[in-house]
N, C-alpha and C positions, 0 to 999 in steps of 0.2 A: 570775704575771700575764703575759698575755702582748705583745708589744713592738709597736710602731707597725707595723715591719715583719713580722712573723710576724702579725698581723691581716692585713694588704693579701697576703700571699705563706704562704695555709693550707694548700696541697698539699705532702706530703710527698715528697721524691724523693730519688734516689741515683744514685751515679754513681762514674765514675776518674775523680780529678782528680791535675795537674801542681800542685805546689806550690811549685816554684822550677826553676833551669836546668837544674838535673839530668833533667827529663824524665821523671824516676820518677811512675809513676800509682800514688796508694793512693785505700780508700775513701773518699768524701764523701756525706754527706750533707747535705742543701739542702732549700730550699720555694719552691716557686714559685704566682705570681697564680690564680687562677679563669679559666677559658675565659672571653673576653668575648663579644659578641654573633657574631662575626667569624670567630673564632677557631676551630680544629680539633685536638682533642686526640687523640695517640695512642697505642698502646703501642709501644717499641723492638722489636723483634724480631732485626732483625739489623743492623750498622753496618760496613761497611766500614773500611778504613784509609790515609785520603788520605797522602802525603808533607807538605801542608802542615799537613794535624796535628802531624807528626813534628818542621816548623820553629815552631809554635806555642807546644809542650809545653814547646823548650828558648829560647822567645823569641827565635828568631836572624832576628827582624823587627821585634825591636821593638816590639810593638803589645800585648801580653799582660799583663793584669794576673792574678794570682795570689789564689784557684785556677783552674786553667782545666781545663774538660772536656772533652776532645777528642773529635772525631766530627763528619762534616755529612753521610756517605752514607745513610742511614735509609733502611728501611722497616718499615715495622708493620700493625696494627691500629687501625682510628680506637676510642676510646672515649667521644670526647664531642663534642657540637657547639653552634656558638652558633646565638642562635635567628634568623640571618637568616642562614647556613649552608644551601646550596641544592643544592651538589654532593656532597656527603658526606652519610651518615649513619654510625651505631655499625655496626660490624662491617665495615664496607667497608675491604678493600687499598687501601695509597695505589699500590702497584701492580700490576698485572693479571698482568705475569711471575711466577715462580718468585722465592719474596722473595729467598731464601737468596742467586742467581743475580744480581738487580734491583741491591743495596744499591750496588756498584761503578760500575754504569755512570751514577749518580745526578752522579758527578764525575770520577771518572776517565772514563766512557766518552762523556760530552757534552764535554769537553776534546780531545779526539782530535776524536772524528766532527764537531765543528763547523767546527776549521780546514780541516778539508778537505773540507768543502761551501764555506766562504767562501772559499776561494783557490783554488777549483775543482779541486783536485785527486783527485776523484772520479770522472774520468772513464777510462773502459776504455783501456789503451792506453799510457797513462801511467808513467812510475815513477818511484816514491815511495818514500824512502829514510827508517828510523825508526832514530831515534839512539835506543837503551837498551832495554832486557828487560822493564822490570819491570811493576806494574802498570797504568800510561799505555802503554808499549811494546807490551806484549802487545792492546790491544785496538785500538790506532793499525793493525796487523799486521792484524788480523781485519775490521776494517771498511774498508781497502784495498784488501784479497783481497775482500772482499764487492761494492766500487765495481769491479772488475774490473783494477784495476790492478798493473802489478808493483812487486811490492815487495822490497828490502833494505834488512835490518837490519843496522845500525852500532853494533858494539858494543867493550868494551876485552878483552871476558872469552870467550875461544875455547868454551867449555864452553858456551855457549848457542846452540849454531850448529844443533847438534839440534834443540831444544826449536823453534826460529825456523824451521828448515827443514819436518821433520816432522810436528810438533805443530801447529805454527798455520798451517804455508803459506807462508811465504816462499820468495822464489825465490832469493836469494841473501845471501851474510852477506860483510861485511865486519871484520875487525879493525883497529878506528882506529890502533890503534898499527904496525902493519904499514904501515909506509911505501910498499911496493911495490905492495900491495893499493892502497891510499890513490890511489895515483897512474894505477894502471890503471882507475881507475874517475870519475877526472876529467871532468868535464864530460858525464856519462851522466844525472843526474837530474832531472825535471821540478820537484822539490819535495821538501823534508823535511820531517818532523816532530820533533823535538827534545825528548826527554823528560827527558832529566836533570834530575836535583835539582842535582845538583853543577858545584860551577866548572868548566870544562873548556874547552880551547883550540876557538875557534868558526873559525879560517881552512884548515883542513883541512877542514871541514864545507861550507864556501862555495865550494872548490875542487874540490868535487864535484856542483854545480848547472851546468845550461846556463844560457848568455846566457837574462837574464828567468827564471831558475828562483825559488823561493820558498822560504823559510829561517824554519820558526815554530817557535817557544821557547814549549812551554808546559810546562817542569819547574822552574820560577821558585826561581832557587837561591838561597842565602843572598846572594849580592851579583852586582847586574846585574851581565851578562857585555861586553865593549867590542870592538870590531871598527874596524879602520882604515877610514878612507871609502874609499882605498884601494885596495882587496880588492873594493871593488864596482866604481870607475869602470873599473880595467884589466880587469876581466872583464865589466863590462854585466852584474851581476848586477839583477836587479828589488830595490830597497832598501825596499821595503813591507814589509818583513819584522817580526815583531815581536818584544817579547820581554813572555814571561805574557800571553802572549794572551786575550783573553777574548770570547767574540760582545757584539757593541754592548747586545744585549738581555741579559745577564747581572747581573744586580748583586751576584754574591757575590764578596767581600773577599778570599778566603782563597784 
């Protein structure tokens, strides 16, 4: 017979779920409610892989209850719709792009391209300095180069200076740990963008903005990162800075 809840929650479904801090994804299977009137159901097709998955799986926030299924870049196929559902119908992309292409920039690529329409550093002329590779870095690079602006990439790992120059168009590479690099490039930057997951020293980053340059953190690492007040008044740095930035119109958690 079946249970209060497997009545209200009849759709079959499956999934990788985290099961504890290990992070290790095995099968799950699960059931979820009926489309309501509202609602748009669809098929997965393809799913990206945010970093904040990555802190989710092994709870290093905190907020996780167990199992948990990771994923939020989606796109698919619609299969169902409620009946007061006006913009969708069945077989409609939720997007227009190339899906396979789409899934990424669903969160990593509006995390980049937003802080820098809001801090204005979109403008030609400009340079824009991208702390990390991977992938927030790499698209921070592509839609800089796209606003016309120059860019370098700030990285620990010399082996990416190709891929950065090359590959995506950057103008120039930095290695953080290279103190001498570090220091010749003082005071050259309009703005950064800041992708790291990870902890990392932020007063070598700040030491490389002009008076009023802009300093945004959106690789929201396991423990806010701290900066002397400091570092901003002896240099007139602009302290608008954030840390996990998010555009005011965003509501997602993760």
């Amino acid at each position: 017979m079946a249970t209060q809840y497997e009545f209200e929650h009849p759709k079959k479904a499956f999934g990788w779920a985290a099961r504890d801090t290990s992070g290790v994804l095995s099968p799950f299977n699960f059931s979820r409610r009926e489309p309501s009137e509202k609602d748009v159901a669809l098929k997965i097709l393809y799913c990206g892989i945010c970093h904040s998955d990555l802190h989710k799986m092994k709870n290093e926030w905190g907020t996780i209850n167990y199992p948990f299924v990771p994923g939020h870049e989606i796109v698919g196929i619609v299969t169902e719709v409620g009946n007061k559902v006006r913009k969708f119908k069945v077989g409609d992309k939720v997007d227009e792009l190339p899906l396979d292409a789409a899934a990424p920039l669903l969160c990593a690529g509006i995390t980049v391209y937003s802080p820098l329409r809001y801090f204005g550093l979109d403008k030609p002329g400009l340079h824009v300095g991208v702390v990390g590779l991977g992938g927030l870095g790499h698209m921070a690079v592509k839609f800089a180069k796209a606003f016309g602006t120059k860019v370098t990439v700030i990285s620990t790992s010399p082996s990416k200076e190709k891929e950065a120059i090359k590959n995506l168009g950057a103008d120039s590479f930095l290695i953080s740990r290279d103190k001498d690099q570090m220091k010749a490039a003082m005071g050259t930057l309009d703005g950064i963008i800041d992708t790291v997951s990870a902890d990392h020293p932020l007063l070598p980053l700040i030491g490389l903005l002009k008076s009023h340059g802009k300093l945004v953190m959106v690789g929201a690492p396991e423990k806010a990162s701290r900066a002397s007040s400091i570092s901003f008044t002896c240099r007139e740095k602009d302290n608008s800075w954030k840390f996990n930035w998010r555009d005011k119109g965003d509501s997602r958690n993760d």
